[in-house]
N, C-alpha and C positions, 0 to 999 in steps of 0.2 A: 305404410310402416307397420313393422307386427309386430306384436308382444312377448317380451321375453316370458309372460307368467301365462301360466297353463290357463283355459278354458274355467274352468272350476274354481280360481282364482286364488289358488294356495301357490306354495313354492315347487319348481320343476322338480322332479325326483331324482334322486342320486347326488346333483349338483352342492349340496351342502353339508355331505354327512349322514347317518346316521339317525333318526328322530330319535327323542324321548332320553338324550344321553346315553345311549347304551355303545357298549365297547370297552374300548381302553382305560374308561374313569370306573366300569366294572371294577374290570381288574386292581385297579389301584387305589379302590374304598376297601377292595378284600385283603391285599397288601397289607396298608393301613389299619386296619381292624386287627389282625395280626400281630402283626406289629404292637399296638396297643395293647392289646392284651398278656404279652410277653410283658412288656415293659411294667405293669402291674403284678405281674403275677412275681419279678424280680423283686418287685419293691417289699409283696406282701413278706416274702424270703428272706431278705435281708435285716427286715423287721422283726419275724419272730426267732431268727439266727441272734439278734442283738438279744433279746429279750430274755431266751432262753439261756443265751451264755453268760449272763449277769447274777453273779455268785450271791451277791451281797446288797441289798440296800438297807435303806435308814429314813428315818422321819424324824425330824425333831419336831418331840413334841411341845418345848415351852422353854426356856431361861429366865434365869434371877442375874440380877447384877448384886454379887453379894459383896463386893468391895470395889474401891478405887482399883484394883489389882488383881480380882478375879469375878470369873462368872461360872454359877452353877449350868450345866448344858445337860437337859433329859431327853436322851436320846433311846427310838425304840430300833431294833436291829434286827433284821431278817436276810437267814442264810443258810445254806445248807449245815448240817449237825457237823458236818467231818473237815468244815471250811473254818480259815483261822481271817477275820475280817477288820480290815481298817477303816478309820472313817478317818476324814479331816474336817475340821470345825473351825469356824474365822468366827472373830467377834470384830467389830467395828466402833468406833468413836462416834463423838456426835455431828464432827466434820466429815463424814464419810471414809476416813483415813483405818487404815486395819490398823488393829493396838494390839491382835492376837490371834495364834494360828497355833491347832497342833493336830498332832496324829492322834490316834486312840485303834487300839488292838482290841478286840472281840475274840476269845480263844477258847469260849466255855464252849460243850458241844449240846449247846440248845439250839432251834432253828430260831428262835425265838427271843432277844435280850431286852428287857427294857432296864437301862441304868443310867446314873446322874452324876457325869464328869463335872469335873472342875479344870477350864481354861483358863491359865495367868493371861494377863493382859501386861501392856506396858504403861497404861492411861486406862481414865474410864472408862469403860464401854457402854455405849447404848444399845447395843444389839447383839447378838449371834446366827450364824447361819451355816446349815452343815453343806461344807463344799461338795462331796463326795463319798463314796465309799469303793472299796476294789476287794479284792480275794487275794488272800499272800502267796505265791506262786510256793509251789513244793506240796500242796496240799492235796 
């Protein structure tokens, strides 16, 4: 009877491929890699496109609960000088239920506001939180 396996006691040659991986999985780690790096380099894109296109934001820096039916909101405002900016501000109850929402306009041409609205409420509020801010279209 004779032996399928070479003298030397490795695998016959040819009969399996390729040693060491090399070929077609080349190719298609290089694919791959490619690939990958497109797909970040979108993501980075997308990111500083959002970023950059964002006219206006805010930070609220602190609220008072100054009545049954109102709360002071000190909001700080950043946006370009020539942009006319909205914010919306919710205040919340102490069951979690909103008691109060409203717009608020930013029209001075500083890049810079820090000012202290007043939210009516329906009930009393424990809280406020600023939802948003956006840029008024026409500007």
């Amino acid at each position: 009877m004779t032996s399928a396996t070479p003298a030397g006691g490795g695998l016959p040659q040819g009969r399996y491929g390729r040693p060491g991986g090399a070929g077609p999985d080349r190719g298609l780690k290089a694919v791959g890699a490619v690939l990958g790096v497109v797909f970040l380099a979108m993501i980075a894109w997308f990111g500083v496109s959002y970023v950059m296109g964002t006219k206006v934001s805010a930070e609220l820096i602190k609220f008072e609960v100054v009545s049954d039916r109102e709360v002071a909101v000190h909001l700080e405002v950043r946006k370009d000088a020539d942009v006319t900016g909205v914010c919306t501000v919710s205040s919340l109850a102490e069951d979690g239920g909103e008691v109060g929402r409203a717009d608020f306009t930013f029209e001075a041409p500083e890049s810079r506001i820090d000012e202290v609205v007043t939210l009516r409420t329906t009930a009393r509020a424990t809280t406020a939180k600023l939802v948003g801010c956006t840029a008024v279209d026409g500007t």
